[in-house]
C-alpha positions in Angstrom: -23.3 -2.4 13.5 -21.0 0.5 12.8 -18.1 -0.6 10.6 -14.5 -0.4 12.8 -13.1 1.0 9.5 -14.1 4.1 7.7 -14.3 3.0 4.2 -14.9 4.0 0.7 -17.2 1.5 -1.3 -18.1 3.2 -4.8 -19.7 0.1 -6.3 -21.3 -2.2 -3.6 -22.8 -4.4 -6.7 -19.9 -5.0 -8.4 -18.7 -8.4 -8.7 -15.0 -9.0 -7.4 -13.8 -8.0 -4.5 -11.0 -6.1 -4.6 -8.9 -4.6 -1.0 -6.7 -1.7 -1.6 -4.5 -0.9 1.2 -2.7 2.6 1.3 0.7 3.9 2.3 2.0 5.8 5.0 0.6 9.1 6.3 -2.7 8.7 3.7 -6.1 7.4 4.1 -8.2 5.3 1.7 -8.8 8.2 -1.0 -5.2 8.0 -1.7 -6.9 5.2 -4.4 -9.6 7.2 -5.5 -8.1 6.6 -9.6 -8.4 3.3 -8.8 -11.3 3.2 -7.1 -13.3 4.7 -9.9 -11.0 2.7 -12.7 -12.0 -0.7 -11.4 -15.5 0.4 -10.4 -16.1 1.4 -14.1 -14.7 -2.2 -15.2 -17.7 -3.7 -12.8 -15.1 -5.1 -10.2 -16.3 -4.0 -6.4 -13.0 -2.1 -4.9 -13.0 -0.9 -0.9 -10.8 1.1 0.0 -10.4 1.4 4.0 -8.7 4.2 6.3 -6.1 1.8 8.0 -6.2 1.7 11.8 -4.8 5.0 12.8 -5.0 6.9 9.7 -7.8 8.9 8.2 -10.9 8.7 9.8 -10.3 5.0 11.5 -9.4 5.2 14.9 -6.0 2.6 16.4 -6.8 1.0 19.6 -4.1 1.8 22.0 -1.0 4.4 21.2 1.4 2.1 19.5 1.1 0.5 16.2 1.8 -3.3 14.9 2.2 -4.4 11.7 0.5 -8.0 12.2 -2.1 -6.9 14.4 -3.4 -4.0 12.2 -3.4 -6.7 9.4 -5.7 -8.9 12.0 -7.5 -6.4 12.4 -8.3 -5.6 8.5 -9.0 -9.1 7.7 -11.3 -9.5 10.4 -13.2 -6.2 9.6 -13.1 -7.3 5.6 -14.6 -10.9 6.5 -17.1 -9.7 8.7 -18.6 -7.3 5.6 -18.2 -10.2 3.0 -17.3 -13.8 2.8 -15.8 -13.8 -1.1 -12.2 -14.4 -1.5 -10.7 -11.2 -2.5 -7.8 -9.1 -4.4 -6.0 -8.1 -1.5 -3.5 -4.8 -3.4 -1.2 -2.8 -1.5 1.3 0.4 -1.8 3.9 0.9 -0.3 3.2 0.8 3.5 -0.3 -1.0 2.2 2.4 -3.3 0.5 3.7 -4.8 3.6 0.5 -5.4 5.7 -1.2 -7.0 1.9 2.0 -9.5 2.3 0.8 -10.1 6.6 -3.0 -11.0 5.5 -1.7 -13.4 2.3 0.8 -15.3 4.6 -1.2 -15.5 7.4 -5.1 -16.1 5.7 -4.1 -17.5 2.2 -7.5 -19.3 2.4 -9.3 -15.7 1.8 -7.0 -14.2 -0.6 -7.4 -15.5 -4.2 -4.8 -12.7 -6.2 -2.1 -10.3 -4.6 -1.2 -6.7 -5.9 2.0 -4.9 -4.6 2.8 -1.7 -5.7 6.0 -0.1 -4.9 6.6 -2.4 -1.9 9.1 -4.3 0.0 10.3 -7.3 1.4 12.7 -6.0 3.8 13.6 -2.5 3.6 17.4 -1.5 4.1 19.0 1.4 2.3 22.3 0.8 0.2 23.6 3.6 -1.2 24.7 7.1 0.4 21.4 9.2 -0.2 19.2 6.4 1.1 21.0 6.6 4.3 20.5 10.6 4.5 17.0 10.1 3.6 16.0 8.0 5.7 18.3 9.6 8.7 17.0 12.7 8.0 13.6 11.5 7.9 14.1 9.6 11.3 15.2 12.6 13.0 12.7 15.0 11.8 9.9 12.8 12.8 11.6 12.5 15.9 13.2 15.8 17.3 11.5 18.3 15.1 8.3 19.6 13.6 6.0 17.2 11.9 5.2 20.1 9.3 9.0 19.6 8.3 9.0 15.6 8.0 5.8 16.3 6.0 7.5 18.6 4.0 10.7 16.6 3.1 8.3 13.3 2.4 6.8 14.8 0.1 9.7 16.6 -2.1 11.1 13.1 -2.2 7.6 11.3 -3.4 7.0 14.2 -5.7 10.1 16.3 -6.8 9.3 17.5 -9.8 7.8 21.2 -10.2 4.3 20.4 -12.0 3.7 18.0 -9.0 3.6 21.5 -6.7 -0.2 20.2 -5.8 0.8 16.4 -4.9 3.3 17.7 -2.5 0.7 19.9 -1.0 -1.5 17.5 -0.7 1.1 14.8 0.7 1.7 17.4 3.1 -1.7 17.9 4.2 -2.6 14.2 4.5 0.4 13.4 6.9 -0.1 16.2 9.4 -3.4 14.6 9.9 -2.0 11.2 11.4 -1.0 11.1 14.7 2.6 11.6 15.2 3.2 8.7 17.5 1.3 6.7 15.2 3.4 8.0 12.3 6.6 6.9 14.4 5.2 3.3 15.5 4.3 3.1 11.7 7.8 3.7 10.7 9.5 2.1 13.0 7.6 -1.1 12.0 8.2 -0.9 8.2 12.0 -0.5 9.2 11.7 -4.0 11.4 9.7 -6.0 9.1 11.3 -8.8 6.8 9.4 -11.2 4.9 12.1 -12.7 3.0 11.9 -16.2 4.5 8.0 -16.7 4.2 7.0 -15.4 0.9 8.4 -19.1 -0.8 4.8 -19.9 1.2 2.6 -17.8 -1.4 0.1 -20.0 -3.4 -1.7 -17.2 -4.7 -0.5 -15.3 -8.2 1.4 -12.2 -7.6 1.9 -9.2 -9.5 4.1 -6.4 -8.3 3.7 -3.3 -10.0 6.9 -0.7 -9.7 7.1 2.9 -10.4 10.4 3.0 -12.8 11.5 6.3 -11.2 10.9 5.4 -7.5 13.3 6.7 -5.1 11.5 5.6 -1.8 11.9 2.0 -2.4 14.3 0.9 -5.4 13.7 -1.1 -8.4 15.9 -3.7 -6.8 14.2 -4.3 -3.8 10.9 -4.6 -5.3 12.5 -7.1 -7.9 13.5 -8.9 -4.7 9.7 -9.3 -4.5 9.0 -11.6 -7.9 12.5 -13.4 -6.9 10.8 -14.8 -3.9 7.8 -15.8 -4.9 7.1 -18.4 -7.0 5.8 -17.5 -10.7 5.0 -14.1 -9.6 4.9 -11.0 -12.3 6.1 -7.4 -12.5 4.9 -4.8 -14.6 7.4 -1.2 -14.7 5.6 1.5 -14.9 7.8 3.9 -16.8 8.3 7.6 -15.5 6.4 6.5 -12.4 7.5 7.2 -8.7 6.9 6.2 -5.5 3.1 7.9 -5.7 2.5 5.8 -8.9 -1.5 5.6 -8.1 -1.9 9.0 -8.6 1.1 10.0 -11.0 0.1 7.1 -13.7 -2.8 6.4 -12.6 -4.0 4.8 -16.5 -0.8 2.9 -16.2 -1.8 1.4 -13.0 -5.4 0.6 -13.9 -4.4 -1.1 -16.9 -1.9 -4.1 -15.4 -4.1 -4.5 -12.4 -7.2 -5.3 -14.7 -4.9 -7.1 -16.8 -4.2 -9.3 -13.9 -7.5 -9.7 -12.9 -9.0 -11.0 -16.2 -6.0 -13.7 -15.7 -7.5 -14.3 -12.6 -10.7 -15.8 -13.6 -9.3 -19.2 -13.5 -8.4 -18.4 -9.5 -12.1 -18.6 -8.0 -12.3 -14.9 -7.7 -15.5 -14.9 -8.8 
């Protein structure tokens, strides 16, 4: 039967499963670094276009946190019935936290990279960011929101051909998708239920990240028991592609500490 997912597989015959989840407005070859990293290392990574985004289509016009995370489990079980690495950025982040708290029994390690708990913004330009943001998705072009996502994920001038591709990527998604998307992120808090994680944790954080700050993602290992953090030093929010050495080397650290999990 046709997968529900479109998905990129690189090394069916690898042993560990690993599920990488992407952010907002990309697809599954936003981890193509990673894809190839752990693929080379013998693990088996999939990478799926989440519902609504890249090639996989969302049933119905709105768009729900918990049921898209349903949704993923269900289509990952039906393909394999390993426990898996469940890793997730940003957006990815928040639907990796949904699948680990509500099917613990099929998650055996959890990656977060550049993630949240419960988003709020504290200081001034937070607020215009994310206001300005809110209203360009909302009253004007989505080539603009595109645009001023992706100075903020990329600012710097040698990352010219990041921004162009950020830009690219998100004026493929559905704008009422795009707006259900963010709209959830903005409503979601799993503060109270991450004390429930039995699985080891590692969040990852871009040092330089001005999407989500360094605080809010330290909330993350202050929450759940024994959890790690690696900083990723001149990162930013688009760590995966920006470091991406960086990246592969604390999450295959943390899988050979795995080993002892069962996620073999």
């Amino acid at each position: 039967m046709e997968p529900s997912l479109k998905f990129l597989d690189p090394n069916p015959q690898g042993k560990g499963v690993i599920l990488l989840l992407h952010g907002l407005g990309v697809d599954g070859s936003s981890w193509d670094y990673q894809l190839e990293g752990l693929s080379r290392m013998g693990y088996r990574p999939i990478a799926p276009d989440l519902p609504g985004f890249g090639d996989s289509p969302n049933e119905g016009k709105s768009w729900n946190i918990h049921l898209v995370s349903e949704k993923v489990i269900q289509w990952m079980t039906s393909n394999t019935d390993e426990k898996m690495v469940l890793v997730g950025h940003s957006m990815g982040g928040v639907i990796a936290q949904e699948i680990a708290l509500y099917h613990p029994e099929k998650i055996c390690g959890l990656i977060l990279v550049n993630t949240f708990a419960h988003l709020r913004p504290k200081h001034a330009s937070e607020w215009l960011y994310f206001g300005l943001r809110y209203l360009t998705v909302n009253f004007q072009s989505p080539v603009k929101q595109a645009e001023l996502v992706a100075r903020r994920v990329f600012p710097h001038p040698e990352q010219e051909w990041l921004r162009k591709e950020a830009v690219r990527r998100i004026l493929t998604v559905d704008p009422v998708i795009y707006r259900s998307a963010m709209r959830e992120l903005f409503r979601f808090d799993s503060r109270s239920n991450l004390k429930n994680l039995s699985m080891p944790v590692l969040v990852i954080t871009g040092e330089g990240d001005t999407t989500i700050r360094m605080d809010e993602q330290a909330e993350l290992v202050k929450l759940v028991s024994g959890a790690r953090q690696v900083v990723i030093p001149g990162g930013g929010h688009g760590v995966i592609v920006e470091k991406p050495d960086e990246v592969n080397a604390a999450m295959i650290q943390f899988l050979k500490f795995l080993r002892g999990w069962d996620c073999e």
